[in-house]
C-alpha positions as CSV (number, residue, x, y, z in Angstrom):
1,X,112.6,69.4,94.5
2,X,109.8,71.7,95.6
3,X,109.4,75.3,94.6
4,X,107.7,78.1,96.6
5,X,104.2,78.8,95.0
6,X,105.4,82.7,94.3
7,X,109.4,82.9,94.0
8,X,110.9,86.3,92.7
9,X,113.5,84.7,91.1
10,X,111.4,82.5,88.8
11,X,108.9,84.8,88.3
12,X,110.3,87.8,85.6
13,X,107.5,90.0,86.2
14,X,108.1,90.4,90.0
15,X,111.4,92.5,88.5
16,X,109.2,94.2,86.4
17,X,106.7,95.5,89.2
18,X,110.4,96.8,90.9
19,X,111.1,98.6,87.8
20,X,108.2,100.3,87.9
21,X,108.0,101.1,91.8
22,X,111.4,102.5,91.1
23,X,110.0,105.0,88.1
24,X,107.1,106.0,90.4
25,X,107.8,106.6,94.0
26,X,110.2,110.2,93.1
27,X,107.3,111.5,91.5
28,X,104.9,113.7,94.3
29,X,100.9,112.5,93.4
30,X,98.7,115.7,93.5
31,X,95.6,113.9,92.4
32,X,93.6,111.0,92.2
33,X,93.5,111.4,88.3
34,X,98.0,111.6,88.8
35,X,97.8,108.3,90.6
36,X,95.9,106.5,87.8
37,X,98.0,108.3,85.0
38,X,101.4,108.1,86.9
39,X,102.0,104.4,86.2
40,X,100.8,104.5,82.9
41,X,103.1,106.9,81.8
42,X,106.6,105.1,83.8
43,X,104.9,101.9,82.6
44,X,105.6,103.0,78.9
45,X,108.8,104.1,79.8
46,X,110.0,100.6,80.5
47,X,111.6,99.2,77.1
48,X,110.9,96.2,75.3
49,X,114.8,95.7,75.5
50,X,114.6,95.4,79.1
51,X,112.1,93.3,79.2
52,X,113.8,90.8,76.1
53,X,116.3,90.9,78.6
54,X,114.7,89.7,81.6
55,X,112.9,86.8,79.4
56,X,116.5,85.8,78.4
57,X,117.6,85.6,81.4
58,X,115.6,82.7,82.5
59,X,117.5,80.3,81.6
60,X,120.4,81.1,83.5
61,X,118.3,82.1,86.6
62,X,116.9,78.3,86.4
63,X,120.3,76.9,86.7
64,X,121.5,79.3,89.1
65,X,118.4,78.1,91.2
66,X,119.0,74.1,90.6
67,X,122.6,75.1,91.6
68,X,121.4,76.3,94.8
69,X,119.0,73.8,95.2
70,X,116.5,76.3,95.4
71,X,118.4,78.3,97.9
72,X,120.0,81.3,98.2
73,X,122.2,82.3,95.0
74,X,123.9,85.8,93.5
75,X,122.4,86.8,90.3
76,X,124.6,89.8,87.9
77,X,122.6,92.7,87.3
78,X,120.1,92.1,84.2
């Protein structure tokens, strides 16, 4: 079975970058200095929970996918 080089699914950090698109774009940028310090701050914002979570949830994402066989499959929320 061959993977894609870059899949979402097996890749937990591609949730995380989400996450954090999600805590940034309500926020207006009125500086250069706010664009560098803007994802900072929503970056610490993120738990450590969340991220456990997404980590744990490997496992069941790698069977979902060999389930699929490496198509298309419905994931619960996190």
């Amino acid at each position: 079975m061959t993977w894609p080089l870059q899949s979402p699914d097996l890749n937990p950090i591609e949730i995380v970058w989400v996450e954090l698109h999600h805590r940034v774009k309500p926020n207006a940028l009125t500086s250069a200095k706010h664009l560098w310090e803007l994802p900072q701050d929503c970056w610490k914002t993120i738990s450590g929970d969340y991220l456990l979570k997404l980590i744990k949830r490997m496992p069941r994402v790698f069977k979902a996918v060999i389930k699929a066989r490496s198509g298309y499959f419905e994931e619960p929320t996190i």
